[in-house]
C-alpha positions as CSV (number, residue, x, y, z in Angstrom):
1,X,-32.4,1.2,22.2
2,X,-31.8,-2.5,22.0
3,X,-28.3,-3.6,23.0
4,X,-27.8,-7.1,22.7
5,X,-24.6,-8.4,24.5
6,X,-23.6,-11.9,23.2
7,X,-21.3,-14.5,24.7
8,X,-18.4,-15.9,22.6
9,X,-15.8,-17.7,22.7
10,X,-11.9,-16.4,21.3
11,X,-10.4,-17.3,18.0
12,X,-6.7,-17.9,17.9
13,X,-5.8,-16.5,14.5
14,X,-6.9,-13.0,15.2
15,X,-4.0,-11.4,15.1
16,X,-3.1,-8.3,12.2
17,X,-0.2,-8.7,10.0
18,X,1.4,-5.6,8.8
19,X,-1.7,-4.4,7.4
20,X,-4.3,-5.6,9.5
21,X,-6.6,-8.8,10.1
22,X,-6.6,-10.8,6.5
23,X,-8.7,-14.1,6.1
24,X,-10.9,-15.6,3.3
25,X,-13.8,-14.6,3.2
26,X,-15.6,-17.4,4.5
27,X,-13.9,-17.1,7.6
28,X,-15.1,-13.6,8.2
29,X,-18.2,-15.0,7.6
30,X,-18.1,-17.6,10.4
31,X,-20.3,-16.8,13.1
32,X,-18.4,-14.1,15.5
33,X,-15.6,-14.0,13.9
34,X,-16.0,-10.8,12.4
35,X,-17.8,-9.0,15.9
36,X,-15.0,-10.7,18.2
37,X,-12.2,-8.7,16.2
38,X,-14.3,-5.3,15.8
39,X,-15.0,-5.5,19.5
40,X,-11.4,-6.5,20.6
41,X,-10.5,-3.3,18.7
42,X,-13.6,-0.9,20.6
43,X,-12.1,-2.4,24.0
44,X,-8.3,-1.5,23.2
45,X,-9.0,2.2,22.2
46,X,-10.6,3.3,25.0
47,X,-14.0,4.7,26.1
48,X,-15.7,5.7,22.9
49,X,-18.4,7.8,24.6
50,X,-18.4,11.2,22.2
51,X,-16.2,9.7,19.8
52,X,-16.5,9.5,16.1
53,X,-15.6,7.0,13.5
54,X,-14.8,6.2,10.2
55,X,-15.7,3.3,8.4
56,X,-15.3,2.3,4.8
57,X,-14.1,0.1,2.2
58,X,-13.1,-1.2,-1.4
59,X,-16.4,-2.5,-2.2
60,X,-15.2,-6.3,-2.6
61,X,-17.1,-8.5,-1.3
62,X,-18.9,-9.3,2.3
63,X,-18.4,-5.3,2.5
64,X,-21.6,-4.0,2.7
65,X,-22.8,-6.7,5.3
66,X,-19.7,-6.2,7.6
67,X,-20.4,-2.7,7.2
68,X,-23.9,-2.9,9.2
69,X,-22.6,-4.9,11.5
70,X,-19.8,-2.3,12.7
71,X,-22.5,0.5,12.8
72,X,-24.7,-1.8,15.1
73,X,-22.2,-2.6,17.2
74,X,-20.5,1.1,17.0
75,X,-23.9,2.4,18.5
76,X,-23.9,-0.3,21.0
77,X,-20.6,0.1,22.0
78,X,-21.5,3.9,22.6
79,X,-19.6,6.1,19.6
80,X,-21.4,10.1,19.1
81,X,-20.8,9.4,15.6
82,X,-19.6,7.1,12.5
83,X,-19.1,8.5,9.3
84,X,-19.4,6.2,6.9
85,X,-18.4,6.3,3.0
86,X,-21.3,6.6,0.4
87,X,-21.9,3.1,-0.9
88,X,-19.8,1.5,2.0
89,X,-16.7,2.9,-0.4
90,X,-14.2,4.9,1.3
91,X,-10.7,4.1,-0.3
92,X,-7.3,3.6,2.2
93,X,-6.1,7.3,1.4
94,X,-9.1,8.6,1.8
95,X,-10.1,7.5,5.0
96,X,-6.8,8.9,6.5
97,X,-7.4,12.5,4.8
98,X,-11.4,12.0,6.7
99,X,-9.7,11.1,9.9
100,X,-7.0,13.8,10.1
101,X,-9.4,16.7,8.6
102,X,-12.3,15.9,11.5
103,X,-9.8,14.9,14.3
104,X,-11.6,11.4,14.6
105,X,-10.4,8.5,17.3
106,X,-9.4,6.8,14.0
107,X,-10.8,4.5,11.2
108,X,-11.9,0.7,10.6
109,X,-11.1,0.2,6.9
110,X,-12.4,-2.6,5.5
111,X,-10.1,-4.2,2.1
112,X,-7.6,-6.8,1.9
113,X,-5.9,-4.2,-0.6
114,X,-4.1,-6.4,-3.8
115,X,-5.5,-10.1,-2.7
116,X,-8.4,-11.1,-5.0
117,X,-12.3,-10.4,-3.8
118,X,-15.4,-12.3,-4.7
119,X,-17.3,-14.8,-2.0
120,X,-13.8,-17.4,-1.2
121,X,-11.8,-14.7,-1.6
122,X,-9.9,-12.2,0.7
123,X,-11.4,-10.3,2.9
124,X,-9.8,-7.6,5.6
125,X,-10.5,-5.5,8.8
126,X,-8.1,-2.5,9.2
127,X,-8.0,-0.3,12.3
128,X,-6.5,3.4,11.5
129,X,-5.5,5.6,14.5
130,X,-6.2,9.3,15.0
131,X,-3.2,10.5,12.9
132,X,-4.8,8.5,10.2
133,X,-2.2,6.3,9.9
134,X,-2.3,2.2,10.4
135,X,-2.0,1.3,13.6
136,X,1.2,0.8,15.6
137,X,2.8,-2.3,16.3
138,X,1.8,-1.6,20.3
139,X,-1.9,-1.3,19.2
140,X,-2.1,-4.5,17.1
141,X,-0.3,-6.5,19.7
142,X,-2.9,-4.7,22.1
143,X,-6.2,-5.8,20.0
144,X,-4.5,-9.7,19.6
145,X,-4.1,-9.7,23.0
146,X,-7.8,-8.5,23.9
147,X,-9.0,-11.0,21.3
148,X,-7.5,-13.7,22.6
149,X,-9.3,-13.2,26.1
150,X,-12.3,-12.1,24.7
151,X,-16.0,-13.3,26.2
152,X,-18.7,-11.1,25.2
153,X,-19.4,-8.2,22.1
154,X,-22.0,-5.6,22.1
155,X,-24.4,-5.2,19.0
156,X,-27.5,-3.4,18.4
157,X,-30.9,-5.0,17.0
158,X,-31.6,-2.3,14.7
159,X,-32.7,-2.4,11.1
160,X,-29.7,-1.7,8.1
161,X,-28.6,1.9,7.2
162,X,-29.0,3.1,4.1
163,X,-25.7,3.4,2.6
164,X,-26.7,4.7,-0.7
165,X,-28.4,8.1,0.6
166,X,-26.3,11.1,1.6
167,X,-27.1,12.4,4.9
168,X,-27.6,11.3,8.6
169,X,-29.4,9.2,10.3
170,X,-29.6,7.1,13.3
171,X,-28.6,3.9,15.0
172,X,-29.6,4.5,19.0
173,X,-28.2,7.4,20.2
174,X,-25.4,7.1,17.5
175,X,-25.3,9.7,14.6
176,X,-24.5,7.7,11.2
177,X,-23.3,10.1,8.5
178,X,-23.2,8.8,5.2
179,X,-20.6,11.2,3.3
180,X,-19.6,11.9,-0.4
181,X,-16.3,9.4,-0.6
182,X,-14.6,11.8,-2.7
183,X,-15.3,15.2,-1.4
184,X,-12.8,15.9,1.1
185,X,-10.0,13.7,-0.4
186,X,-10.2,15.7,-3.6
187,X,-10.3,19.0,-1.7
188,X,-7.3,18.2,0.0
189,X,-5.4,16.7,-3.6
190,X,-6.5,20.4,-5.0
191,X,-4.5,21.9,-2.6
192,X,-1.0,20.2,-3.3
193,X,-1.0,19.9,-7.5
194,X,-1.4,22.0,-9.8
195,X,-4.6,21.1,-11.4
196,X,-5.1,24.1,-14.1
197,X,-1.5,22.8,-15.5
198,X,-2.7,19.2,-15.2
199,X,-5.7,20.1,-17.1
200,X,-4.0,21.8,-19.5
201,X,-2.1,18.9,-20.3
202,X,-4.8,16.2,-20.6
203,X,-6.5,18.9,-22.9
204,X,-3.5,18.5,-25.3
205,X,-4.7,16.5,-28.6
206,X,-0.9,15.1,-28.6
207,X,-1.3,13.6,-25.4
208,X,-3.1,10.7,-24.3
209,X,-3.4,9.1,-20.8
210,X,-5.1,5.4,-19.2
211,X,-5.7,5.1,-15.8
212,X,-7.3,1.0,-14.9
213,X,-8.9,1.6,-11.9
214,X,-9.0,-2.2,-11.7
215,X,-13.0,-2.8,-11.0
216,X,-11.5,-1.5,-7.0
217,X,-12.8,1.7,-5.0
218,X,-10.6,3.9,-7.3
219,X,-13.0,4.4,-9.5
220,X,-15.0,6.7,-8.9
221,X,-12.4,8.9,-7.5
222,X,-10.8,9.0,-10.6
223,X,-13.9,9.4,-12.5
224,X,-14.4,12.4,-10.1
225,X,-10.8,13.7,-10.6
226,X,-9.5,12.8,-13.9
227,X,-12.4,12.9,-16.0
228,X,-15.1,15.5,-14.6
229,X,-12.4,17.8,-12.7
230,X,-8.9,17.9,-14.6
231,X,-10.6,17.4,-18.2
232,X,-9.7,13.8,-19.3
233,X,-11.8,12.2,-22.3
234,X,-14.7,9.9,-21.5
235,X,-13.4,6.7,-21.6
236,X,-9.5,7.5,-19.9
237,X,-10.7,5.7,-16.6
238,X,-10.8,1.9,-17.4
239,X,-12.6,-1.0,-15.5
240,X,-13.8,1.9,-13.5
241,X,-16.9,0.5,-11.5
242,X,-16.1,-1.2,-8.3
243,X,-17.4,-4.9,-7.8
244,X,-17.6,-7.3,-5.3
245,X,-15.0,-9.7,-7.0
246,X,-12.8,-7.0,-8.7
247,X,-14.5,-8.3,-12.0
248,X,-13.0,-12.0,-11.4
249,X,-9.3,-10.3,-11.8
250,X,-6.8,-9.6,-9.3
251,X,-6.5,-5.9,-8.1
252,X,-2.5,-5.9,-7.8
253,X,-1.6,-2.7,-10.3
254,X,2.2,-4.8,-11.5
255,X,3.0,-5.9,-14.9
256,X,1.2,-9.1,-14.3
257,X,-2.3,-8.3,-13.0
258,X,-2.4,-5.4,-14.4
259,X,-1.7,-6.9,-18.1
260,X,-4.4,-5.1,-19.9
261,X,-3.0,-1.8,-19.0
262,X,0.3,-3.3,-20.3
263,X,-0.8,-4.4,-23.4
264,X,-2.5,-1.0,-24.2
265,X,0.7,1.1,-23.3
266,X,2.9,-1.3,-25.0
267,X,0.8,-1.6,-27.9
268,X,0.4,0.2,-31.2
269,X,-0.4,4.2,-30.9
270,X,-0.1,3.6,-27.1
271,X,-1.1,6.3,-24.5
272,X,1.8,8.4,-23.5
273,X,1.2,8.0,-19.8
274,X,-0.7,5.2,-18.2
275,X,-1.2,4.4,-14.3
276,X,-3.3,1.8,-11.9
277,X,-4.4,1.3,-9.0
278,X,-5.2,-1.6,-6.4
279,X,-8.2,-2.8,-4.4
280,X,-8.5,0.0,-1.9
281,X,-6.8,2.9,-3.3
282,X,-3.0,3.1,-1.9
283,X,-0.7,1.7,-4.4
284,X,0.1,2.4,-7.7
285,X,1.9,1.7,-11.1
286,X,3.3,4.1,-13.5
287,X,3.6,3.7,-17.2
288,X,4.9,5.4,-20.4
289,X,5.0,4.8,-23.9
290,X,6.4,1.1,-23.9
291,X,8.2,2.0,-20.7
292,X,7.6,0.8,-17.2
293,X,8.9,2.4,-14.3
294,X,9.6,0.4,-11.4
295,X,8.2,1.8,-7.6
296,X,11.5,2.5,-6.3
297,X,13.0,5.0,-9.0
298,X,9.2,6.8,-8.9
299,X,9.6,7.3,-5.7
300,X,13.4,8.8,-6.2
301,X,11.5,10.6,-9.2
302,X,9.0,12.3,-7.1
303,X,12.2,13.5,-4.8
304,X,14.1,15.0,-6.9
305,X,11.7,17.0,-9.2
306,X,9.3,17.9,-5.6
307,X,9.8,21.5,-6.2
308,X,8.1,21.1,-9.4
309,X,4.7,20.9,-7.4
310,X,3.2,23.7,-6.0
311,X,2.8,21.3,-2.5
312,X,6.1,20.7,-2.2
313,X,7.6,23.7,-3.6
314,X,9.6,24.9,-0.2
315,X,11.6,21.5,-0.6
316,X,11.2,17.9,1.3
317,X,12.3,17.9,5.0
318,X,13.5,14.7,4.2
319,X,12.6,10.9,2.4
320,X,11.9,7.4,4.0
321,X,11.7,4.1,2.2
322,X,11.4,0.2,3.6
323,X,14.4,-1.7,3.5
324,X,13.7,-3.7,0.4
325,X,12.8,-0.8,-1.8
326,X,15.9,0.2,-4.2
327,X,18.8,2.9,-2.7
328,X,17.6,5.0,-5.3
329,X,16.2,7.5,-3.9
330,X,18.6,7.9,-0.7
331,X,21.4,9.0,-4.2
332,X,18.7,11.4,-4.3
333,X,18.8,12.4,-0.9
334,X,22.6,12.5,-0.7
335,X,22.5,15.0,-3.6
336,X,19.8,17.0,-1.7
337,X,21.3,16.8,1.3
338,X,17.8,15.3,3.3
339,X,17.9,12.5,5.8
340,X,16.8,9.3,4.2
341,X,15.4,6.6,7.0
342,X,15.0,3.0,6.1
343,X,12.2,1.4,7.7
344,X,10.9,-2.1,7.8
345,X,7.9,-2.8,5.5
346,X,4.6,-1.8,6.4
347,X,3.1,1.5,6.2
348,X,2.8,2.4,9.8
349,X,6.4,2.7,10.1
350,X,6.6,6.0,8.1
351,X,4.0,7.4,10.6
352,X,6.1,8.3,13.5
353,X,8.7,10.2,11.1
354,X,6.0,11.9,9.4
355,X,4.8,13.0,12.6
356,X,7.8,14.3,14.1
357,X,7.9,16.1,10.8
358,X,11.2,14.2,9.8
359,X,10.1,13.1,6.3
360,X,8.0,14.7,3.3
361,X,8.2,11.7,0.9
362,X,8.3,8.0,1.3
363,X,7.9,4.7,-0.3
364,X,7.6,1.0,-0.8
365,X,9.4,-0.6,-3.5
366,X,5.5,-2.9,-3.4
367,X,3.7,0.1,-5.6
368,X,3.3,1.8,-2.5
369,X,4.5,6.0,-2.3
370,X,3.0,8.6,-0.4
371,X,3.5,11.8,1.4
372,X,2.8,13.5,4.5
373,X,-0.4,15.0,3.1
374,X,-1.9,11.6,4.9
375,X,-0.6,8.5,6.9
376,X,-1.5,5.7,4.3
377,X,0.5,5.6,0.5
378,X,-1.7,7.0,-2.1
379,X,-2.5,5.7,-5.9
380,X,-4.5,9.0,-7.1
381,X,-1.9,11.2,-5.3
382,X,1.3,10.0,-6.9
383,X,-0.6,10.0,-10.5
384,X,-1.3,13.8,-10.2
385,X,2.2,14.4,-8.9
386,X,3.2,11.9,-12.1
387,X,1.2,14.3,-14.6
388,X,2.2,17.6,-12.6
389,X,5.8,16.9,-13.5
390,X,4.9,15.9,-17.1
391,X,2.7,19.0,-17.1
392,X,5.9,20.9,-16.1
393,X,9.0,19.8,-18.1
394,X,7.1,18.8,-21.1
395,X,8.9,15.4,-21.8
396,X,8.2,12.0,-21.9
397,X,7.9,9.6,-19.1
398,X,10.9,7.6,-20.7
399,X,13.1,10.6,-21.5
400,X,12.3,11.7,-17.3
401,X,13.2,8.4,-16.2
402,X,16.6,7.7,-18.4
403,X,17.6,12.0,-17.2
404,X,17.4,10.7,-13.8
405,X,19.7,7.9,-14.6
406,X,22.0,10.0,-16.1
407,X,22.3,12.2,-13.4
408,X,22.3,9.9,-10.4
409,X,22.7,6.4,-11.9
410,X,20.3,3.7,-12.3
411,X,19.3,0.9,-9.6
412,X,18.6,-2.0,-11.5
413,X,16.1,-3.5,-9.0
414,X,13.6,-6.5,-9.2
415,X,11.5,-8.5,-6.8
416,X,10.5,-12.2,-7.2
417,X,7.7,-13.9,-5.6
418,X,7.0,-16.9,-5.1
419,X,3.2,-17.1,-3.5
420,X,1.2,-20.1,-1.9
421,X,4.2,-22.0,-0.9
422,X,3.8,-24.5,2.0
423,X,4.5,-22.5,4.8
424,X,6.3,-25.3,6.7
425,X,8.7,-24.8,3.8
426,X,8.8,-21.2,3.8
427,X,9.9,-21.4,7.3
428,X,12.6,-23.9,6.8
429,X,13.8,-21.3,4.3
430,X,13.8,-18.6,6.3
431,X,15.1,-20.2,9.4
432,X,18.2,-21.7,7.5
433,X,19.3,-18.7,6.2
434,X,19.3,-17.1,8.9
435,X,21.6,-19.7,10.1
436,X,23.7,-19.0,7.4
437,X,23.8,-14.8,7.8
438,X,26.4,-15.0,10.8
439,X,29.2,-16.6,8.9
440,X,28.6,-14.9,5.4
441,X,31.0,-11.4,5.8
442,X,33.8,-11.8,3.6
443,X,32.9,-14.2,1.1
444,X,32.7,-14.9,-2.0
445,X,29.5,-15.7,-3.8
446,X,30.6,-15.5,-7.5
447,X,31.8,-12.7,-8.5
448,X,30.4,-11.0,-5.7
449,X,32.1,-10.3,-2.1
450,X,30.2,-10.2,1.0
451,X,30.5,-7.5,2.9
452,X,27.3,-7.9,5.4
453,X,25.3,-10.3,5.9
454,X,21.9,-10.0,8.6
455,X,18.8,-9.8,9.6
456,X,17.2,-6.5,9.5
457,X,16.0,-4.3,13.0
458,X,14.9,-1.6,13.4
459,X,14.8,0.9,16.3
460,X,11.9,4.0,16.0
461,X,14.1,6.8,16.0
462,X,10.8,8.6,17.8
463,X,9.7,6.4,20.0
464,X,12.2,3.5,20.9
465,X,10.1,0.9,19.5
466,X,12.7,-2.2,18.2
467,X,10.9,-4.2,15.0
468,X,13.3,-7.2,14.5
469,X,13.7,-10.3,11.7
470,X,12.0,-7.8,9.2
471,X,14.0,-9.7,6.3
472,X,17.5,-11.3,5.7
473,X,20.1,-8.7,4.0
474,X,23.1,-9.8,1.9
475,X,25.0,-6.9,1.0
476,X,27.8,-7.0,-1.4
477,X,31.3,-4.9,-1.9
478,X,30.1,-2.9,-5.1
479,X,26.8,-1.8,-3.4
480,X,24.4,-4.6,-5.0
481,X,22.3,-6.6,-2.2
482,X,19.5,-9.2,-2.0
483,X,16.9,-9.3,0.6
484,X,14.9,-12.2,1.6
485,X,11.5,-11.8,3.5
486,X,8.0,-13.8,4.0
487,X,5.2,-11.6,3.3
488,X,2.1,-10.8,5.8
489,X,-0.5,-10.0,3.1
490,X,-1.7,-13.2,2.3
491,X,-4.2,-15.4,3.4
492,X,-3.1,-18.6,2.0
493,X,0.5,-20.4,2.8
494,X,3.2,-18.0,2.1
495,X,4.5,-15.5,0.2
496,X,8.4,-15.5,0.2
497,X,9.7,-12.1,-1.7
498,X,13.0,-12.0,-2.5
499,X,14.7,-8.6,-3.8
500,X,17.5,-7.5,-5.4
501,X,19.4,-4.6,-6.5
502,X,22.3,-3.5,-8.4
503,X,23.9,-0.5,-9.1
504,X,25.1,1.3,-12.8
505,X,26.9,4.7,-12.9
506,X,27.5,4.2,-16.4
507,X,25.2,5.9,-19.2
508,X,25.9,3.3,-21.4
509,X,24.7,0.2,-19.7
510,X,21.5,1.8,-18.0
511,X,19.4,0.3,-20.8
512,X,19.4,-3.1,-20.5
513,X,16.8,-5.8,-19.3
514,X,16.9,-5.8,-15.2
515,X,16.5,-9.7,-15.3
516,X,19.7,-9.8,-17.7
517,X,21.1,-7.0,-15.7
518,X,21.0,-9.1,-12.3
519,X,21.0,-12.6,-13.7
520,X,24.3,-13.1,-11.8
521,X,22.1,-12.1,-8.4
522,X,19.4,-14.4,-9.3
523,X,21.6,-17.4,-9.7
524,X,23.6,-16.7,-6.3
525,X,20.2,-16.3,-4.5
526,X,18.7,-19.6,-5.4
527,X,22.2,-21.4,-4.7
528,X,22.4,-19.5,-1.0
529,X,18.5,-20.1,-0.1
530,X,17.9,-23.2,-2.4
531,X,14.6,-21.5,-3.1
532,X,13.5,-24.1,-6.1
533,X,14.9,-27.2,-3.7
534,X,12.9,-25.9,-0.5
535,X,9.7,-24.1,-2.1
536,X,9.2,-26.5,-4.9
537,X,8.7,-23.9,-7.4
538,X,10.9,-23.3,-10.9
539,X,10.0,-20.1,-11.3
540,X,8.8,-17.0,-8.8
541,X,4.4,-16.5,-9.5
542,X,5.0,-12.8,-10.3
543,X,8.2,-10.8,-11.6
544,X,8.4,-7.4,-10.9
């Protein structure tokens, strides 16, 4: 066995946002770049001597070349084992359900989820823990700090794997299993939904279904799942082929990127249920005939109608959302009487409750919803649980949605971005309203009244852990609010993300346009944050 150990030098940019290490691609590509992180993450967790790994992606590209380069360095840095997905594909969910079925030391996920692929796009290196989930906050800082310092990576000289062969093989003394990428994440979605219901809907000749997989690693799961499993047509799974540069579109499943989705379910004889997915598998959006339905009231959906599906049918021990996703669902909670936490965005926040067996359900109002039955949110998953409950009450996605209005109100809710501002700009934002946030209790904006004004922390209420400037909160007398927060995702200037939300008891004004709805908001936003003054920009990039 060759083991090559190669001097380097430290990069000062290495360290993860919330959902790991994002940089264009050619910067991934720059020598050491990529070894220097994947080693700094082999030093922080510990002796890997009998260990096994996962290792996967969403196909885009540099994927299958970083994915050799792991496994050589992997067998040099001692692991028993590295499962790896057929293909190099192994989507987010997936790899969590991989990790947690074969008690693993955790998973390097390769995906820079919604940001666009191809060779100058985004590229991303994710490290999962053993409970499948992303990794804390104390491990991140932990690998920035050890790539900061770092001298020297281990690699083996060894020729590729084959990644497009089932089986096992070797690298060293290093067992590299390449599995079926669907296999045990299907199992596991088998056990939670109703599928013979599910396929008897999709069987029905009065209903129709489109899921855009996007040209991202949910493909050929739900080729696997909706087509050759639950019964769906030929030809219900869009764009369902992965490539390297998402087929020169932009995997983000919202009304914008997703437009030919839109079109089709807003069109003539449209579907009566669509649904997408993103780059590597975790987020999703949810459509009806000509109706949209926005991330937070799906999650509040899935809540209150959980005993619908045969996973959940003993009830929800209780529901978690980030900050900036709508109150809706903790109206659902209240009703249900289940503890709702509010976390700060990012994934990894949801882990510790879910542990501690705290929550069942939880959410992000970014297309993001998941469950317990893994540590990452979960496209495929909330589409079954989607079609479950149409598969059960037999209406239509509209005539669900405006019930659960009726019932416990509507949230009017949008977010506006505004992407590739300056970030020296961005900053000046952020830091001037927070500035502002001390002295904004009890006053007017408008029509509105102030009644707190802050910056968002959060304490774990597991471990102790304190997150703090995760977004400046405006909170107003009749229960609307607007958040403000920069975004970690991106790879190029910044992202800021402003939210807001409104609330209507009344049946009779639930139907009108959210913009229209919180127009009011929108104006009082720009005037406290001079967003067009300070970003430049007219208008936010995306809507949703």
């Amino acid at each position: 066995m060759d083991i090559r150990i190669v001097s380097t030098q430290p990069f000062p940019d290495q360290k993860p946002g919330t959902s790991g290490l994002r940089k264009s691609v050619p910067i991934f590509q720059t020598p050491h770049y990529l070894e220097n992180f994947v080693q700094s993450i082999f030093d922080t967790i510990g002796n890997p001597a009998g260990q096994t790994l996962v290792l996967g992606g969403d196909g885009r590209y540099y994927n299958r070349e970083a994915i050799q380069i792991i496994l050589k360095m992997a067998a040099a840095n001692g692991f028993a084992r590295v499962k790896v997905g057929y293909g190099g594909i192994l989507s987010t969910p997936a790899t969590s359900c991989v990790i947690r079925k074969y008690k693993t030391v955790g998973g390097i996920i390769l995906s820079a989820s919604h940001n666009p692929g191809g060779p100058t796009g985004d590229f991303g290196v994710k490290f999962n823990t053993d409970n499948g989930g992303p990794a804390p906050e104390k491990v991140t800082e932990a690998i920035y700090a050890r790539s900061k310092e770092i001298r020297e990576y281990k690699i083996l000289d060894a020729a590729d794997i084959d990644l497009d062969h089932l089986g096992e093989s070797r690298l060293g003394n290093t067992v590299i299993e390449v599995i079926d990428s669907v296999q045990d994440y299907a199992a596991l979605l088998e056990t939670l939904f109703d599928f013979d219901r599910i396929q008897q809907l999709l069987s029905r000749s009065d209903f129709r279904m489109c899921f855009d997989a996007m040209h991202a690693v949910t493909g050929p799961y739900a080729h696997a799942l909706l087509e050759r499993r639950l019964g769906a047509p030929a030809g219900t799974v869009h764009n369902g082929t992965p490539l390297p540069d998402f087929g020169g579109s932009h995997p983000d499943p919202n009304l914008v990127y997703a437009h030919d989705l839109v079109e089709i379910l807003f069109g003539e004889n449209a579907p009566a249920f669509g649904a997408a997915s993103d780059g590597d598998g975790d987020r999703n959006m949810i459509l009806g005939n000509h109706f949209f339905v926005t991330p937070s009231d799906s999650l509040a959906i899935l809540a209150a109608n959980a005993t619908l599906v045969p996973g959940y049918r003993d009830g929800l021990a209780g529901v978690a959302r980030s900050m900036p996703t709508s109150q809706a669902v903790d109206r659902v909670a209240a009703k249900l009487g289940l503890d709702c936490y509010e976390t700060p965005t990012g994934w990894k926040f949801f882990g510790n409750l879910m542990d501690a067996g705290k929550v069942t359900l939880c959410g992000e109002e970014s297309f993001g919803t998941g469950s317990n039955h893994v540590r990452e949110k979960d496209g495929l998953w909330a589409v079954l649980f989607w079609l479950n409950i149409l598969a059960v009450r037999q209406q239509s996605v509209a005539d669900i949605v405006r019930e659960h209005w009726q019932t416990y109100g509507r949230n009017y809710y949008s977010r506006h971005d505004y992407e590739g501002i300056d970030s020296d700009r961005a900053n000046t934002l952020i830091t001037n309203l927070r500035a502002k946030v001390g002295h904004l209790a009890g006053q007017s904006l408008g029509r509105y009244q102030v009644e707190y004004a802050d910056d968002f922390s959060y304490t774990d209420p597991i471990d102790g852990s304190v997150s703090t400037q995760q977004g400046v909160r405006l909170g107003f007398s009749d229960g609307s609010r607007m958040v403000f927060r920069l975004s970690g995702t991106g790879t190029q200037g910044a992202t800021l993300r402003l939210y807001l939300e409104s609330y209507e008891p009344d049946p009779h004004k639930q139907d009108r346009d959210p913009q229209v709805a919180l127009a009011d908001l929108i104006a009082i936003a720009d005037e406290v944050a001079q967003i067009r003054s300070l970003t430049g920009m007219d208008k936010p990039t995306v809507i949703t």
